[in-house]
C-alpha positions in Angstrom: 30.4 -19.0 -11.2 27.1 -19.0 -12.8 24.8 -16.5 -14.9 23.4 -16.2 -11.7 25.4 -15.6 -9.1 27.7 -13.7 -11.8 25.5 -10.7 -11.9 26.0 -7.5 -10.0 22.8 -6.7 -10.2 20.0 -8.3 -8.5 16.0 -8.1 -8.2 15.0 -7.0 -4.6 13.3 -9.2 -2.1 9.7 -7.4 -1.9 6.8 -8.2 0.0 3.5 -7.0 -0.9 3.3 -3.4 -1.4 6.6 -2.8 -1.2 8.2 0.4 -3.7 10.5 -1.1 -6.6 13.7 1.0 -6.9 13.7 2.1 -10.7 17.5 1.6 -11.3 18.3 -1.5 -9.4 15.4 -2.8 -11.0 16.6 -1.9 -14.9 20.4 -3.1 -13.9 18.7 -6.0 -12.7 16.3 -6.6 -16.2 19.9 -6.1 -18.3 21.7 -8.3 -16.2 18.7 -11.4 -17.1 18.7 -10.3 -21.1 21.9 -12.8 -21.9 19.3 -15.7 -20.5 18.3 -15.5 -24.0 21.6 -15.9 -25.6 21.7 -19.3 -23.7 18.3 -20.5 -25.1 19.1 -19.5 -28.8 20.9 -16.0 -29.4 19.6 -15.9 -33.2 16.2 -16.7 -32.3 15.3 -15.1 -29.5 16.8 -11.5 -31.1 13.5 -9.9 -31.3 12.8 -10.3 -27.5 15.9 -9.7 -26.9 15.7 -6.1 -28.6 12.2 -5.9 -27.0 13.5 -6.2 -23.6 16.3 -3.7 -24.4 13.8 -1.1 -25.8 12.2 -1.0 -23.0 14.2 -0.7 -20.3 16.0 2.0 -22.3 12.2 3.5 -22.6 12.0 3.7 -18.6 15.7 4.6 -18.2 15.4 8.0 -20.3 12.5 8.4 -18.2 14.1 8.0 -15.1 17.3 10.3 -16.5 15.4 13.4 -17.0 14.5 12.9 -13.1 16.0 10.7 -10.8 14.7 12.3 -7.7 10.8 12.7 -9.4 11.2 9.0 -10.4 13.0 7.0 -7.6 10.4 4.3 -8.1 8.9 2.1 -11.0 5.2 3.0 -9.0 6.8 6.8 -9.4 7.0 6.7 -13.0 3.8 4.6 -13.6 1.5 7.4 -11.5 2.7 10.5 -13.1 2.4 8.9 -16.4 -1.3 8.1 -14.9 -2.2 11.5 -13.7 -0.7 13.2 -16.8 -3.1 10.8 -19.3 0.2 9.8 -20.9 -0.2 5.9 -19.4 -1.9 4.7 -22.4 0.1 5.3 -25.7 2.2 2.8 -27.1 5.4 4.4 -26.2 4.3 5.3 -22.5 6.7 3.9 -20.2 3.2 2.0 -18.4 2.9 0.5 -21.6 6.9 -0.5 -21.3 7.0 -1.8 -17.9 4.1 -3.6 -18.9 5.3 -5.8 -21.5 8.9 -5.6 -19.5 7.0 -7.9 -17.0 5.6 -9.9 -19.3 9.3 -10.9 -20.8 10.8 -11.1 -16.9 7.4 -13.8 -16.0 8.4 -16.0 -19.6 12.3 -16.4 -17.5 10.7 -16.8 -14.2 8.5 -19.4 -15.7 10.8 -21.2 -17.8 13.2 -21.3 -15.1 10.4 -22.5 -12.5 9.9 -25.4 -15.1 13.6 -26.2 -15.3 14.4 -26.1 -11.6 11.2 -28.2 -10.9 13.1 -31.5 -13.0 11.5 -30.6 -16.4 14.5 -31.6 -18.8 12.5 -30.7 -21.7 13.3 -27.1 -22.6 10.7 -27.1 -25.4 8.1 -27.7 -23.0 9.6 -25.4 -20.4 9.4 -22.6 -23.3 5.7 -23.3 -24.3 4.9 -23.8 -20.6 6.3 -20.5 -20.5 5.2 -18.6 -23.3 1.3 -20.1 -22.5 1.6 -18.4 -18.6 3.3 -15.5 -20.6 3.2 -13.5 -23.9 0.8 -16.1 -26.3 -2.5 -13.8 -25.5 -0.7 -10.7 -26.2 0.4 -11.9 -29.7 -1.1 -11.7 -32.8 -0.3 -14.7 -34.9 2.6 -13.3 -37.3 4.6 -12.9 -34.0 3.1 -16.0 -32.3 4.3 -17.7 -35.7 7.8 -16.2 -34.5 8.3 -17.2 -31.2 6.8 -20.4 -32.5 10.1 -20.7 -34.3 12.2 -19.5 -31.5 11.4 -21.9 -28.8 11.7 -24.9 -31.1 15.5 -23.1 -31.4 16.1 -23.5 -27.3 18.9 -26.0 -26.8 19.3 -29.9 -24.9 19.3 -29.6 -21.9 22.6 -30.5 -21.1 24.0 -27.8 -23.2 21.3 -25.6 -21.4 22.9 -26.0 -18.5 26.5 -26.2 -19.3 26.0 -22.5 -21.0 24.6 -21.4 -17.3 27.3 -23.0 -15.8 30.0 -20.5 -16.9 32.3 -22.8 -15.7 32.7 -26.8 -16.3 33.5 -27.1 -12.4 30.4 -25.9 -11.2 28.0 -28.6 -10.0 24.5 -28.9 -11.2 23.8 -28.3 -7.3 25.3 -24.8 -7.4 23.7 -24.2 -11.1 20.2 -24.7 -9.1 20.8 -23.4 -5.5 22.0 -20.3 -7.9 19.1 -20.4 -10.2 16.8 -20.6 -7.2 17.9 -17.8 -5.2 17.2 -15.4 -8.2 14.0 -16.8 -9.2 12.5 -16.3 -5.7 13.0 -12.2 -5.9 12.1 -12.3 -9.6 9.0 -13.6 -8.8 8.2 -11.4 -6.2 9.1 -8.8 -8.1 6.6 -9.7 -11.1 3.9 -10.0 -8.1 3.8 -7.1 -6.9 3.7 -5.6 -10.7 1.2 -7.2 -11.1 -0.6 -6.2 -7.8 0.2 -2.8 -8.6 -1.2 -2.6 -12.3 -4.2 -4.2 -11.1 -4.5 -1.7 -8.4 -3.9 0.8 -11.1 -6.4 -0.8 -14.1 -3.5 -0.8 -16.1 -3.5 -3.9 -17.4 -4.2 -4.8 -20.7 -5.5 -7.6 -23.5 -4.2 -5.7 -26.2 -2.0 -7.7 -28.8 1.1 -6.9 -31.4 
């Protein structure tokens, strides 16, 4: 058993244009969130609580409608055509920087499963492709801090293991077949905010 294959919840296989359920989706993003405990559970606290705010931000939203909001597309749209898409608290705004967390894993992980055994590089690698232009430089100074934090890699991956008789071969044939939905998944977000003009260069 791994972090991985552990989790009940799963990001979706999606090809372009393809809807993005709203609930698998946040079961999904909360089943990810103890990644961070493995790089550095005292460090990476503020993403962490990031992260959770907003998919708690999109799951009220989806509570006071399910069958208005089946969709993260759904939520996005009438947030759009009500002028509500642009505060801070919008859920567009959420999703948004919900994204942005999900491509730092997908990134780091691409790093790690590509032979990197440098995790410090894998997190700036990751943090560059990221969050860096969205942040200001008291949080840059943070997660400065933070991904100095992220542990050797053999500890790395003993932590995803979840169990000393899983093989490195399983940790990665594990890690792989998440990080290929995952990525589709941040595509097509990112295909659909562009579609949108939702994106964003403003920073915290």
């Amino acid at each position: 058993m791994t972090l991985f294959s552990e989790a009940k919840y799963k990001f979706l296989p999606l090809s372009e244009g393809d809807d993005i359920p709203t609930q698998l989706f946040l079961h999904a993003c909360s089943e990810i969130v103890p990644f961070f405990d493995v790089l550095g559970s005292t460090a990476f606290m503020p993403v962490k609580s990031d992260i959770n705010g907003n998919i708690q931000r999109l799951q009220t939203q989806y509570d006071t409608a399910p069958d208005q909001f089946p969709t993260l597309q759904s939520i996005v749209d009438s947030e759009i055509s009500a002028g509500t898409n642009k505060g801070s608290k919008s859920c567009t705004v959420g999703l948004l920087w919900l994204k942005r967390a999900l491509e730092f894993i997908c990134v780091f992980l691409e790093s790690a499963v590509g032979g990197e055994e440098d995790l410090v590089k894998c997190a700036n690698k990751a943090y560059d492709e990221s969050l860096r232009k969205y942040h200001g430089w008291i949080v840059k100074g943070i997660f400065s801090v933070a991904v100095r934090a992220v542990p050797y890699h053999k500890d790395f991956v003993t932590a995803l293991k979840k169990d000393a008789s899983v093989s490195s071969e399983t940790l990665y044939s594990d890690m792989q077949a998440a990080l290929t939905p995952l990525r589709e998944t941040i595509n097509e977000l990112n295909r659909f905010y562009t579609l949108r003009g939702q994106h964003s260069d403003d920073t915290v």
